[in-house]
N, C-alpha and C positions, 0 to 999 in steps of 0.2 A: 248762820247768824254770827260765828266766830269771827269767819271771813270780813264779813261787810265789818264789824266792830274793828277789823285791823287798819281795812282799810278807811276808814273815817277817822281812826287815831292819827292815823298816817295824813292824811289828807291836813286835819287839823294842824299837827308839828308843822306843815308846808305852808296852811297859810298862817301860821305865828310867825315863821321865818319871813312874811312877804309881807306883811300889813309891818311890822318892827322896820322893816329895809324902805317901805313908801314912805313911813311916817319919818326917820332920817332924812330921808330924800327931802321930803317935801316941808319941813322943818330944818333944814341942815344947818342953818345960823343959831337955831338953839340948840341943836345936837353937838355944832363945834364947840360952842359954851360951854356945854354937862362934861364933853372931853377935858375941854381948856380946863374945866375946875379939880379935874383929877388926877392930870397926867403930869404939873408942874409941881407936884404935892403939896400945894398953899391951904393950910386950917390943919395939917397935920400933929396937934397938939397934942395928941396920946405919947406917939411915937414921935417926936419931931427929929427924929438922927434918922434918915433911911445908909442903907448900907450899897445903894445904888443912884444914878443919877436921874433925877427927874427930867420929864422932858417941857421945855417951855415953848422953844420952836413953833410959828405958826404954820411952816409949811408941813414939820412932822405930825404934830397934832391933825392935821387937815388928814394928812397919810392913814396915821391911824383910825380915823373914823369912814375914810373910805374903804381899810380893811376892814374895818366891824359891817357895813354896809354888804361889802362884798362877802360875806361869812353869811350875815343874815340870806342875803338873795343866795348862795351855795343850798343853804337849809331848805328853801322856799321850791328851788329847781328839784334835786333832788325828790324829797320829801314827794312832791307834786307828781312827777315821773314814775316814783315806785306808787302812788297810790294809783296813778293811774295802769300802771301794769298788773300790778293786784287785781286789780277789777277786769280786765278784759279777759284773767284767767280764773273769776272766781268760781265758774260753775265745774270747774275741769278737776285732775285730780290733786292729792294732796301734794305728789313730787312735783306736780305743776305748778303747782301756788307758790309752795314754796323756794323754788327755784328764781321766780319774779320777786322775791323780797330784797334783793341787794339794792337796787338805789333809794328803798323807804328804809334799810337800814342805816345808810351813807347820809340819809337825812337826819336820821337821828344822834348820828355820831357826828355830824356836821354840826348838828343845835349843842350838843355836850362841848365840843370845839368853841365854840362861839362863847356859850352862854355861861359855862364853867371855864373853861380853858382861857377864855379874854378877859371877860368881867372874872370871875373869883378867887382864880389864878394868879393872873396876871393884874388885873386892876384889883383886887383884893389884898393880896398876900406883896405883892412887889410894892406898886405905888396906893397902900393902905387906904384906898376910899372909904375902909370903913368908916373912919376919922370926920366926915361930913356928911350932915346930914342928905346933899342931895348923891353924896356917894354911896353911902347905907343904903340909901331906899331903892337906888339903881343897882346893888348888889343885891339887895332880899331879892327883887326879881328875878333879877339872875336866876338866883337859886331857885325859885320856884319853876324858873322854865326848865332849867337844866334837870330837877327832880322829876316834873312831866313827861319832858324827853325820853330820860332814862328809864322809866316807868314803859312808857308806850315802847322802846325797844324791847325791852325783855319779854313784855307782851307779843310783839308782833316778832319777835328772834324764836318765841317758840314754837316748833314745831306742827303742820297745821294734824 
């Protein structure tokens, strides 16, 4: 039951990383938007002095959302790949299983990259989206994915 619980955790991070990257996709003119609103730091009235430059560029900003894209589908690949190798070893022994955990861990550290590392990091702490509400709200998630993530790694990093 351990087993099958990892690899369902896992499976899930994969497709959190895959439905975030279709719905970019398939929305990409309101996703350049949510970019555009947080990358030029315009509403930044807390902090209005950043100590680095914004970006306003529409071909950078385009860049950057097709690295968030590209981050998400790494999660989605990954993630997908270890659950799926999870599973064709799950009846075998436990140096077996656990030996198949590297690319559901790569997903996980791919989703903490992405989700911590670009959103709370990066668009947090650099270009302060906390500052807006559509940047707050795109941060609290963040965090919540990045918390899931991390959660389901330590889970499925332990030992079967």
């Amino acid at each position: 039951m351990i087993r099958i619980s990892k690899i369902i955790l896992i499976l899930f991070v994969g497709l959190q990383g895959l439905f975030y990257a279709l719905n970019n996709i398939v929305n990409f003119e309101a996703a350049t938007s949510f970019v555009q609103g947080v990358l030029p730091m315009a509403g930044n009235e807390a902090y209005p002095n950043a100590f680095g430059p914004a970006i306003s560029s529409p071909v950078l900003i385009t860049i950057v959302l097709c690295f968030i894209i590209l981050g998400e589908l790494l999660v989605a690949a990954f993630s997908l790949k270890g659950a799926y190798d999870m599973f064709r070893v799950r009846g075998g022994s436990a140096e077996g299983f656990n030996d198949t955990k590297t690319w559901a861990i790569m997903g996980c550290v791919m989703a903490l990259l992405v989700w911590f590392g670009l959103f709370m990091v990066i668009g947090g702490a650099y270009f302060q989206m906390w500052q807006t509400p559509l940047g707050a709200a795109a941060q609290g998630g963040a965090f919540q994915y990045a918390i899931s993530s991390g959660i389901v790694l330590l889970f499925v990093n332990a030992p079967d």
